[in-house]
KEMI-235268 format. One record per residue (C-alpha): residue number from 1; residue in three letters; x, y, z. Coordinates in steps of 0.25 Angstrom, whole numbers, plus 5000, padded with zeros to 4 digits. Example, Ala and Ser with C-alpha at 12.3 -4.5 7.8 and 13.67 -1.06 7.14 Angstrom:
% KEMI-235268
   num   residuo      x      y      z
     1       ALA   5049   4982   5031
     2       SER   5055   4996   5029
***
This chain:
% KEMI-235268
   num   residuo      x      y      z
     1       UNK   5000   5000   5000
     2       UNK   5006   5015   4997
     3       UNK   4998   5024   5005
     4       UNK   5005   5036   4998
     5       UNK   5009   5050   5008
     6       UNK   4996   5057   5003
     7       UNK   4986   5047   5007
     8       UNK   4991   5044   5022
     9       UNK   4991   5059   5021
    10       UNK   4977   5061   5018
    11       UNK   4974   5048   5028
    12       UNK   4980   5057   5039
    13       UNK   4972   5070   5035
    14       UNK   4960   5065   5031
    15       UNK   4955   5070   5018
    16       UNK   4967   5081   5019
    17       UNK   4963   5087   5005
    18       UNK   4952   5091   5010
    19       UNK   4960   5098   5022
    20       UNK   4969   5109   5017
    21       UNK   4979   5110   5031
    22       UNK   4984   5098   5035
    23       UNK   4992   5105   5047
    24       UNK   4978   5111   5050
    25       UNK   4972   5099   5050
    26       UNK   4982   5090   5057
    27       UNK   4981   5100   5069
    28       UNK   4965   5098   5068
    29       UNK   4968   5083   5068
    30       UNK   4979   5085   5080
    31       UNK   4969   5093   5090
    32       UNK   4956   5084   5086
    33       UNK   4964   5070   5090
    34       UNK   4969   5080   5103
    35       UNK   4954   5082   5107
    36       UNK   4949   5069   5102
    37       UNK   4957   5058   5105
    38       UNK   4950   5047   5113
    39       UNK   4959   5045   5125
    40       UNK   4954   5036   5134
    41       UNK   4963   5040   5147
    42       UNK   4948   5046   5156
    43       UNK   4943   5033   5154
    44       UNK   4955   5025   5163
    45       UNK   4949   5023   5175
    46       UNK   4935   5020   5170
    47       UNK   4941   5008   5161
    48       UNK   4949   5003   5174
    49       UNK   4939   5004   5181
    50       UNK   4928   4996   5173
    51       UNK   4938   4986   5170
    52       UNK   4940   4990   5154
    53       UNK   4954   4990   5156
    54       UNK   4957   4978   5163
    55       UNK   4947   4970   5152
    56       UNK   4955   4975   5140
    57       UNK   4967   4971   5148
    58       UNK   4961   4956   5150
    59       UNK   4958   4956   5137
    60       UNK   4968   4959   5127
    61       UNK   4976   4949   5138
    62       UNK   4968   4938   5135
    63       UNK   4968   4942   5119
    64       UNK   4984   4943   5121
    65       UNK   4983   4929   5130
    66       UNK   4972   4921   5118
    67       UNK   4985   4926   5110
    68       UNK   4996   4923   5117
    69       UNK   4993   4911   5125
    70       UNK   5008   4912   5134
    71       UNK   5017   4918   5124
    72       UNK   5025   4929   5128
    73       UNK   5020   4942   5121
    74       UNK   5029   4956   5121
    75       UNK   5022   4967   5125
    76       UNK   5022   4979   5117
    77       UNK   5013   4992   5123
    78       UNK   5011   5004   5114
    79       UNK   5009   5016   5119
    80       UNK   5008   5031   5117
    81       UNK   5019   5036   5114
    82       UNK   5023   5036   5097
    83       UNK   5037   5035   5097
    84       UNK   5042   5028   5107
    85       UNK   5044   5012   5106
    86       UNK   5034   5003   5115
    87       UNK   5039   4991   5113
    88       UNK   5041   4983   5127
    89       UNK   5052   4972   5128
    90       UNK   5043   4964   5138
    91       UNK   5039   4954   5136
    92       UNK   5023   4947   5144
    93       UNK   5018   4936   5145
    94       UNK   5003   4931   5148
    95       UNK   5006   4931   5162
    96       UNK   5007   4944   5161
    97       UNK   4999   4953   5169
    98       UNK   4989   4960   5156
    99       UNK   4988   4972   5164
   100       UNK   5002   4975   5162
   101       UNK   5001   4971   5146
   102       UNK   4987   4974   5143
   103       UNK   4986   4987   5152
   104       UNK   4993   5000   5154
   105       UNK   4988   5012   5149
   106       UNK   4973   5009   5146
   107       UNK   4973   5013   5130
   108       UNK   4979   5018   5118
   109       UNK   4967   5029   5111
   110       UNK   4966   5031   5096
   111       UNK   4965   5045   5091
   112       UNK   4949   5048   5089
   113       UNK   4949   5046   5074
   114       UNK   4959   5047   5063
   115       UNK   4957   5042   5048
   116       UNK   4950   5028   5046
   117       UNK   4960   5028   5035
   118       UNK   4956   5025   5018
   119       UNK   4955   5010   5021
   120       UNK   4943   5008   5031
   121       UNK   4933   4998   5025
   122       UNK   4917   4996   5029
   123       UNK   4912   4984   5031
   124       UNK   4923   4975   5039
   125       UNK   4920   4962   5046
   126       UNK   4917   4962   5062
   127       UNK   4929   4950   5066
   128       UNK   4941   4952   5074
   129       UNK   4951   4943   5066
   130       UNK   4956   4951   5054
   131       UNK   4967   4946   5049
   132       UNK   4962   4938   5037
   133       UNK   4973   4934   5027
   134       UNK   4982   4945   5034
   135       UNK   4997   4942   5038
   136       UNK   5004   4950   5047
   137       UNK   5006   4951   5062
   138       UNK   4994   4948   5071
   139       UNK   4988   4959   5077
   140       UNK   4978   4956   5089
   141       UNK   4971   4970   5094
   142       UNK   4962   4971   5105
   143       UNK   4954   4987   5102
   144       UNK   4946   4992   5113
   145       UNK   4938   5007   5113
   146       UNK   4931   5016   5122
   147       UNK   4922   5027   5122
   148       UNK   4930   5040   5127
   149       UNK   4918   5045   5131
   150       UNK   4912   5034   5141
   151       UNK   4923   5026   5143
   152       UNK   4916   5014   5139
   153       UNK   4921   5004   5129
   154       UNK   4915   5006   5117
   155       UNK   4906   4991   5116
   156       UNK   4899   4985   5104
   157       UNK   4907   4994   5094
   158       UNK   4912   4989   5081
   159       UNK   4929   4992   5081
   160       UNK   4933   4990   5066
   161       UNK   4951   4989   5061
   162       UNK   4957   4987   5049
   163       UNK   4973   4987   5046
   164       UNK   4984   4985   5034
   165       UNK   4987   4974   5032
   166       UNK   5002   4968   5033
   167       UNK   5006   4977   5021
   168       UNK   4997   4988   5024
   169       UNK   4986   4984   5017
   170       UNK   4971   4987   5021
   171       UNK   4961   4977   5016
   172       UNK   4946   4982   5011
   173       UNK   4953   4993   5002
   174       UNK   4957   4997   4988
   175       UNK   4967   5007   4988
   176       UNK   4982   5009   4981
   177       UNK   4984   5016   4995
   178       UNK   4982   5000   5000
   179       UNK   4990   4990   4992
   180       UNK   4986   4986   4978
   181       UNK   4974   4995   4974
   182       UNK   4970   4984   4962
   183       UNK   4968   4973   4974
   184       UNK   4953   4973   4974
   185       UNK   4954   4962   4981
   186       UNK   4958   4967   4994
   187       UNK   4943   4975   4994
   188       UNK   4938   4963   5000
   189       UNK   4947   4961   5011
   190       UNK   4944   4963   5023
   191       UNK   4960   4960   5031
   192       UNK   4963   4966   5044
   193       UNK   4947   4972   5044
   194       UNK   4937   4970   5055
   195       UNK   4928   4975   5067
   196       UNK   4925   4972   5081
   197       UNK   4914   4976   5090
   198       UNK   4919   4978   5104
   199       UNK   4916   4972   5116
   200       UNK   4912   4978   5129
   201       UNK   4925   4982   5131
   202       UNK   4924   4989   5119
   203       UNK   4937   4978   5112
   204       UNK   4938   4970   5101
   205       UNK   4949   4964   5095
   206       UNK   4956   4961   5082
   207       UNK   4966   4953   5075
   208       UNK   4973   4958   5064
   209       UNK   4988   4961   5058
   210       UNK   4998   4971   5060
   211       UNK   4994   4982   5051
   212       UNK   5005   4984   5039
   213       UNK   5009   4998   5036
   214       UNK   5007   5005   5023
   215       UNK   5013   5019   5020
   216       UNK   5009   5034   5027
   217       UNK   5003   5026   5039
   218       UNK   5007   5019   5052
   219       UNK   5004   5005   5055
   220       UNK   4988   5004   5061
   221       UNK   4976   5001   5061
   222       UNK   4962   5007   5061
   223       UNK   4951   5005   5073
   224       UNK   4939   5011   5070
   225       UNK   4925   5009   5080
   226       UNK   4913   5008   5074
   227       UNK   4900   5018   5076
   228       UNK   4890   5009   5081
   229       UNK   4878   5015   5075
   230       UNK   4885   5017   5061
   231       UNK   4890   5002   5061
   232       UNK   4883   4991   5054
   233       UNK   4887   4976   5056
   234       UNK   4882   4965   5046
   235       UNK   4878   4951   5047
   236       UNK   4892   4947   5038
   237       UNK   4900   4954   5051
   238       UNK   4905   4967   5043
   239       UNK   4904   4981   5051
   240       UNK   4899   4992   5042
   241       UNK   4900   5008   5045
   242       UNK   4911   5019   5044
   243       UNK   4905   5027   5057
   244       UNK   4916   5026   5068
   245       UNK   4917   5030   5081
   246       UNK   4933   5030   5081
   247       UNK   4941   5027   5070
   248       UNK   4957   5028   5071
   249       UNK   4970   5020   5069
   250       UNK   4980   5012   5080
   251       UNK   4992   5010   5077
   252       UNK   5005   5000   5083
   253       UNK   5020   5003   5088
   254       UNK   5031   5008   5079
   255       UNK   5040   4997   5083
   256       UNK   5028   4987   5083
   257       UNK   5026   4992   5069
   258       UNK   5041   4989   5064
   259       UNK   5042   4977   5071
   260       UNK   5030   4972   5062
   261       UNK   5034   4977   5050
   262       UNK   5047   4970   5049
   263       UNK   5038   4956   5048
   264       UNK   5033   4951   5034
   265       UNK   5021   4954   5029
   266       UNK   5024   4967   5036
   267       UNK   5039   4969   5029
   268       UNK   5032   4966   5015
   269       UNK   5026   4980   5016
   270       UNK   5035   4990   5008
   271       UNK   5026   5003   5010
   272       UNK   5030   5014   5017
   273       UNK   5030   5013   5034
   274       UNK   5025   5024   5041
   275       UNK   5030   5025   5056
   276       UNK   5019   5027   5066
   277       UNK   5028   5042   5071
   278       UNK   5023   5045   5054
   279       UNK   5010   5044   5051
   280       UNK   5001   5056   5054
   281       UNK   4990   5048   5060
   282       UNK   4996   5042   5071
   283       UNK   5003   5053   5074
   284       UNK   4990   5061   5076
   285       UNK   4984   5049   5084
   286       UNK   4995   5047   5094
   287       UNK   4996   5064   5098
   288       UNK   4983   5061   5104
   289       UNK   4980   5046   5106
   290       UNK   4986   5033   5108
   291       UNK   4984   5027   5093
   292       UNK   4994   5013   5097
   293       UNK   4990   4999   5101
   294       UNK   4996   4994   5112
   295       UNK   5000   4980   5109
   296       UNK   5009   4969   5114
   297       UNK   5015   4957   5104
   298       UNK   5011   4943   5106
   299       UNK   5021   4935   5107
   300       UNK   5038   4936   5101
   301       UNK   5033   4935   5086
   302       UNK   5028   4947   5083
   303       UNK   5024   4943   5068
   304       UNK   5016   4930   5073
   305       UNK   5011   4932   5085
   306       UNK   5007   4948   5084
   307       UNK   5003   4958   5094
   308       UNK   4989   4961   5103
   309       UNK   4986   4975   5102
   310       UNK   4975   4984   5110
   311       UNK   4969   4998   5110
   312       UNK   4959   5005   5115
   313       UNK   4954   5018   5110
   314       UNK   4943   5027   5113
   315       UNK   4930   5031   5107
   316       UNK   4923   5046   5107
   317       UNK   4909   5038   5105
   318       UNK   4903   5050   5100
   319       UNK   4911   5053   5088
   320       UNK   4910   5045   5074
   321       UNK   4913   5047   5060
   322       UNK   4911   5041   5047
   323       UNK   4924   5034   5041
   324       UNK   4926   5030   5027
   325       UNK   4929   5016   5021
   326       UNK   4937   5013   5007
   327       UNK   4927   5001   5006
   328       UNK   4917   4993   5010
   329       UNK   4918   4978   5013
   330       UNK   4903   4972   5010
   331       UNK   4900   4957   5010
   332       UNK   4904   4956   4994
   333       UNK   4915   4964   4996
   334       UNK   4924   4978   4997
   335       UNK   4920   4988   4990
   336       UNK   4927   5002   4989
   337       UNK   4919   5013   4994
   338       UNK   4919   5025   4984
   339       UNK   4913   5038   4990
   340       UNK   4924   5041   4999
   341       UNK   4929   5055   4998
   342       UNK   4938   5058   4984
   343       UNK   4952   5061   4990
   344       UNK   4961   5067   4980
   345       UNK   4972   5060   4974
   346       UNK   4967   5048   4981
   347       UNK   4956   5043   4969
   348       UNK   4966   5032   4965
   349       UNK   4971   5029   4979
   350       UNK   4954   5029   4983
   351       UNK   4944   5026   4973
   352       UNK   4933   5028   4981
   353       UNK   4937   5039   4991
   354       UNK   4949   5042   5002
   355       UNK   4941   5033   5012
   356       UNK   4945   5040   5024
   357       UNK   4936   5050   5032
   358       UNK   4937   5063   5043
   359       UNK   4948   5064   5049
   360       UNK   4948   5069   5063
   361       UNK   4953   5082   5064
   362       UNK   4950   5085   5049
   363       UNK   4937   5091   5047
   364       UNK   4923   5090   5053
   365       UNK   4920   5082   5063
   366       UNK   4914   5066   5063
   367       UNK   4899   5067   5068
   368       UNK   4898   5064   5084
   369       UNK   4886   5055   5086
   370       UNK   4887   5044   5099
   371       UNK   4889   5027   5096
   372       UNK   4879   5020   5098
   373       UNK   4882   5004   5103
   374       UNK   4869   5000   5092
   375       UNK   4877   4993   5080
   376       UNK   4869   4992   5068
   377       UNK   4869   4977   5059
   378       UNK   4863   4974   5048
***
């Protein structure tokens, strides 16, 4: 895939043609993730107090553990902080306490919103295992959200993911920007997709790979919650609706990232890295937020035995917005959606429209309207 300079440009500023100062408008952005970003540090106490925390703590042990059995993993905590290394030499066991792997500060937080990206694709089927024919290094994630404003896990809500692929490559889309543009075929794939409605605690859990990299971004992957009321689930198990309560990107450890990319399929990939200190969205994210999952590596082979990885973001409940998809998966098949806004330059690179929607920060305002727990099915 060559995601050329201009297009992760207009990724980062959202339509930017349509915006004549970019310093201007990166300011706007700056001060609205200042004022927005979902931190979830007033909600502590409450969370130790009704026993949320020691629950997500039990259970990504007993996922690690169902994993595991009685190897030795190596922990690996991510933090805050950008640019310093967080890889730990230690090495636990089973035995060892969870509290002291699985607990510490209580979450990492995602911006509010940032791009959903031009890959984003309706229609995704509701399973946990995602993997399909994909090779690459296991990834096992445990995603948990709260609502800001309650401090309630958010139950009953559809969280939807999708990542590159091993040589960063997004199934569901047609694009030059993603790998061969003349690969209809890859329309009707569906690799590394897939949605989860969260329990009580407001966690699901996925299966997945390593996301590959492909050139002006850093290695992630997109989370996005589901507005309830706006949501429709089908008797073939496919979520439908591009209404979203949150929508953002998490991302992993430079030296986490390195590690993986020296192993094969990963090493194959001769585009353009970018370093997570390089790519404009991040960088956003992490002056007001906590964008990285915190993770530990299961076992000494890092290729076959993979990493656990957890995150817990929060939700303003009362804000939404409409996101765009590049197609639509339907039971006979993708299709590519046309009547996405005409970028220009980009008609090639998009047939049917940039697919990618406001940008927080850029312009007006999503409409604010409360979630309902009602989920629609047809």
């Amino acid at each position: 895939m060559m995601l050329h300079s201009s297009l992760a440009s207009a990724l980062f500023l959202g339509l930017a043609v349509a915006h004549g100062d970019a310093a201007k408008e990166l300011s706007a952005r700056s001060q609205f993730l200042a004022v927005h970003t979902n931190n979830l540090n007033h909600c502590a106490k409450r969370h130790q107090e009704t026993g949320l925390d020691e629950r997500a703590i039990q259970r990504r042990a007993k996922a690690v553990r169902d994993l595991t059995g009685n190897d030795v993993f190596h922990v690996k905590r991510q933090t805050s902080s950008l640019d310093k290394s967080h890889q730990s030499t230690e090495k636990y066991n089973i035995t060892t306490d969870s509290a002291v792997v699985f607990g510490g500060k209580p979450s990492c937080v995602l911006s509010p919103e940032t791009t959903e990206g031009p890959f984003f694709v309706d229609g995704e089927g509701i399973r946990s295992l995602l993997l399909d024919d994909q090779v690459g290094v296991p990834v096992y994630l445990d995603i948990q959200v709260i609502d800001v404003n309650t401090c309630e896990p958010l139950q009953d809500t559809f969280l939807e993911m999708w990542n590159a692929n091993s040589t960063g490559i997004y199934s569901g889309a047609i694009s030059s920007a993603n790998g061969n543009a003349n690969d209809k075929s890859n329309l009707n794939k569906v690799f590394l997709r897939g949605a989860q409605k969260t329990n009580k605690d407001g966690a699901v859990q996925f299966t997945t790979i390593f996301p590959g990299h492909y050139q002006g971004r850093a290695t992630h992957i997109h989370i996005i919650s589901h507005h309830n009321d706006s949501t429709t689930v089908f008797a073939n198990n496919t979520i439908w609706g591009t209404r979203v309560t949150h929508n953002g990107q998490a991302f992993f450890d430079q030296s986490l990232i390195d590690a993986v990319e020296k192993l094969s399929p990963y090493s194959t990939n001769r585009q353009a890295r970018t370093q997570n200190k390089a790519d404009a969205i991040l960088l956003q994210e992490a002056a007001t937020a906590d964008p990285f999952f915190h993770y530990v590596q299961l076992g000494t082979d890092l290729k076959r035995d993979g990493i656990f990885a957890w995150f817990t973001f929060g939700v303003n409940s009362t804000l939404t917005r409409d996101i765009m998809a590049v197609a639509k998966y339907y039971a006979s098949g993708g299709q590519v959606v046309t009547t996405n806004p005409k970028l220009p330059g980009f008609s090639a690179m998009f047939p049917g429209g940039f697919p990618t929607a406001w940008q927080p920060g850029f312009g007006p305002s999503p409409t604010m309207t409360p979630v309902s727990v009602t989920t629609k099915r047809a």
